[in-house]
PANU-454858 format. One record per residue (C-alpha): residue in one letter; chain; x, y, z. Coordinates in Angstrom, 1 decimal. Each point is the difference from the previous one (the first is absolute). Layout:
<recs>
@res: A; chain: A; c1: X; c2: Y; c3: Z
...
</recs>
This chain:
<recs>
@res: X; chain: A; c1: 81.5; c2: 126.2; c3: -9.2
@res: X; chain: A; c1: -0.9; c2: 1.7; c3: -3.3
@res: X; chain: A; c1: 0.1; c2: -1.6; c3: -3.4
@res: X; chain: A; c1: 0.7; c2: 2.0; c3: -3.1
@res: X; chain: A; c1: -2.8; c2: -0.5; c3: -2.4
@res: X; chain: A; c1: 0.7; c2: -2.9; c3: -3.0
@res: X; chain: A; c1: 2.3; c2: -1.8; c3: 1.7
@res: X; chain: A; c1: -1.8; c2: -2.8; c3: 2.1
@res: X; chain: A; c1: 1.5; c2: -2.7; c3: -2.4
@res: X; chain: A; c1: 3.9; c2: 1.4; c3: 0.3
@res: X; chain: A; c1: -0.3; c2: -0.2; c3: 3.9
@res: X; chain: A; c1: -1.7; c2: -3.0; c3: 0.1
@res: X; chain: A; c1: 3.2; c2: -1.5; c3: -2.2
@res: X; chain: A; c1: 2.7; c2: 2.2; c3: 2.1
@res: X; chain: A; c1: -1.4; c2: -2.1; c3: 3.2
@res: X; chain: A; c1: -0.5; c2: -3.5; c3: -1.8
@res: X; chain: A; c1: 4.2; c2: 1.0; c3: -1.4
@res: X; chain: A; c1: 0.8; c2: 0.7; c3: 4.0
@res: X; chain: A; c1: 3.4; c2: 0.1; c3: 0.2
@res: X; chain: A; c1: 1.5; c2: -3.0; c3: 2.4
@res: X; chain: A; c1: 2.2; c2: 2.7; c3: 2.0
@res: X; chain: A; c1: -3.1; c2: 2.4; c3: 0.8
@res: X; chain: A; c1: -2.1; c2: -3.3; c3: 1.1
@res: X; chain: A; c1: 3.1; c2: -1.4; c3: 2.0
@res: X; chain: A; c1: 0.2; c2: 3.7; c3: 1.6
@res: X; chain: A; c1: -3.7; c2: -0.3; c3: 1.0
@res: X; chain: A; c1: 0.1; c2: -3.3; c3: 1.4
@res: X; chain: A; c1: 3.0; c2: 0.6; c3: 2.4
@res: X; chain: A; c1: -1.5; c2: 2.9; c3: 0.8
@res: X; chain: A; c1: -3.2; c2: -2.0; c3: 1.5
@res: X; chain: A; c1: -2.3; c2: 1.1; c3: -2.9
@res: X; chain: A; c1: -2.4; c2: -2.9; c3: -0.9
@res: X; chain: A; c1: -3.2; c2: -0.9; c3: -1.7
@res: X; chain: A; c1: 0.6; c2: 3.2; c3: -1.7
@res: X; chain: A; c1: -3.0; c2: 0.8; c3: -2.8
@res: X; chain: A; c1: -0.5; c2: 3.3; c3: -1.5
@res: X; chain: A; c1: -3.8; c2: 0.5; c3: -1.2
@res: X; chain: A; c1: -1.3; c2: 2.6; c3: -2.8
@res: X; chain: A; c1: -3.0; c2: 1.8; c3: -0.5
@res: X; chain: A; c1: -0.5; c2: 0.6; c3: -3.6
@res: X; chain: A; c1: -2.2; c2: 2.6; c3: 0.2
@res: X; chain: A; c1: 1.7; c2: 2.3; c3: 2.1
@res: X; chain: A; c1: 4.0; c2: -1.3; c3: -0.9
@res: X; chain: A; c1: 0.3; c2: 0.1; c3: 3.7
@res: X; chain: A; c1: 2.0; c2: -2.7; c3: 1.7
@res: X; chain: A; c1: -0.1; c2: -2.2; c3: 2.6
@res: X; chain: A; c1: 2.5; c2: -1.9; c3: 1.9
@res: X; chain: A; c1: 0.0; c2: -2.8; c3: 3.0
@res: X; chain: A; c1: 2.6; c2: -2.0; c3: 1.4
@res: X; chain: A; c1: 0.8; c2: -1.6; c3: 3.0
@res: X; chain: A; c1: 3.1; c2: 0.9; c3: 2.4
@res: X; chain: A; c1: 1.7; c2: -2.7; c3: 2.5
@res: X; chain: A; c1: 0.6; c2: 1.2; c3: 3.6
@res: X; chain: A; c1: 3.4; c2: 1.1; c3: -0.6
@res: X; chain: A; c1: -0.4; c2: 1.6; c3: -3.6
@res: X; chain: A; c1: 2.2; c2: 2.5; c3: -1.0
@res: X; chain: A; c1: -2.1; c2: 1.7; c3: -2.8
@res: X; chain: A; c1: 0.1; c2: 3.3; c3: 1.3
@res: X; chain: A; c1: 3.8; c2: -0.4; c3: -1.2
@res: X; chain: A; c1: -1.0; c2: -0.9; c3: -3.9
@res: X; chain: A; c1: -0.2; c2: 3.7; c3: -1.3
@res: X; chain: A; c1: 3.5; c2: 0.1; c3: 1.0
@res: X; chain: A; c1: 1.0; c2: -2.7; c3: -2.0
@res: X; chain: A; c1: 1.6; c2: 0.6; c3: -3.6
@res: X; chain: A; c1: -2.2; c2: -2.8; c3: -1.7
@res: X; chain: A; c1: -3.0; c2: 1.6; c3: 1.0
@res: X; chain: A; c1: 1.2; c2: 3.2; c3: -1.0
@res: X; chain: A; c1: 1.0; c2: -1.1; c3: -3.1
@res: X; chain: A; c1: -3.6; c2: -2.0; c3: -0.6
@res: X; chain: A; c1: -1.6; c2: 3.5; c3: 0.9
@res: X; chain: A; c1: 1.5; c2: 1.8; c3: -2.9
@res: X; chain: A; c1: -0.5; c2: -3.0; c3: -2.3
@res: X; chain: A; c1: -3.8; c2: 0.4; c3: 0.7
@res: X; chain: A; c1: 0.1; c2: 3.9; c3: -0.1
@res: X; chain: A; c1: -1.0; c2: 0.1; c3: -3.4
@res: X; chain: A; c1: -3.4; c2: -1.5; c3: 0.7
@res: X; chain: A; c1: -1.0; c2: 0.7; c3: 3.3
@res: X; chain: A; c1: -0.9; c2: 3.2; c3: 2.0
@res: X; chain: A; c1: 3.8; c2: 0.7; c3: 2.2
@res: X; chain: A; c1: 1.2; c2: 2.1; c3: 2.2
@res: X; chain: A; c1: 3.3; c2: 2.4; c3: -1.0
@res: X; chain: A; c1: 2.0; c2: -3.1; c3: 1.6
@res: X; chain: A; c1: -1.6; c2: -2.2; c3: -2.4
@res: X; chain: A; c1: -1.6; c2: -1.7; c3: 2.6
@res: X; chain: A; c1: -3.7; c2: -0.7; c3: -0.2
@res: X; chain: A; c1: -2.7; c2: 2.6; c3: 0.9
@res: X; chain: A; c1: -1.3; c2: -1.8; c3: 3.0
@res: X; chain: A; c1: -3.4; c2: 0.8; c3: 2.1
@res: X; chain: A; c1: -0.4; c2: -2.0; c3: 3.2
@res: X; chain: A; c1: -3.5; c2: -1.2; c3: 0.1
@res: X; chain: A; c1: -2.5; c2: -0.2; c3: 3.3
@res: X; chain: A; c1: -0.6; c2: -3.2; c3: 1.4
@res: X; chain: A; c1: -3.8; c2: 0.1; c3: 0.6
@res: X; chain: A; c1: -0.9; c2: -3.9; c3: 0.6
@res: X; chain: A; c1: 1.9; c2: -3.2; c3: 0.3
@res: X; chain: A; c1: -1.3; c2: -3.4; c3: 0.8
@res: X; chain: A; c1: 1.9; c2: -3.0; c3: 0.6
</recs>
């Protein structure tokens, strides 16, 4: 995900703000240890979380809270006509554990 220059401080806020309804939707929806990472340089984005075995995230952009978080973070961040966020899946090209 893409942040729009100048506004590393108003996300930051937004997500320490969450709203107890969008972290309730993630949490039944087996989203966990959920941290979202940012590269200062580049404004670029990065997010982790952890599913449980019978997660239904793939359900979430479906879900009028989320929708409604998307357009509340519009403003700053990169989005797609849906106000959902630009999203580039990334290559997996070494894990250890």
């Amino acid at each position: 995900m893409k942040l729009k220059p100048g506004f590393e401080k108003e996300y930051k806020k937004r997500h320490d703000e969450i709203w107890p309804e969008l972290a309730r939707e993630l949490s039944e929806a087996g989203v966990s240890d959920y941290s979202i990472y940012l590269d200062g340089g580049t404004n670029t984005l990065f997010a982790t979380q952890k599913l449980s075995e019978h997660n239904t995230a793939d359900r979430l952009p479906q879900a009028p809270i989320v929708r409604k978080w998307w357009t509340f973070m519009s403003d700053i961040m990169e989005v797609n006509p849906d106000d959902s966020p630009v999203v580039v899946e990334l290559v997996e090209v070494f894990h250890q554990d």
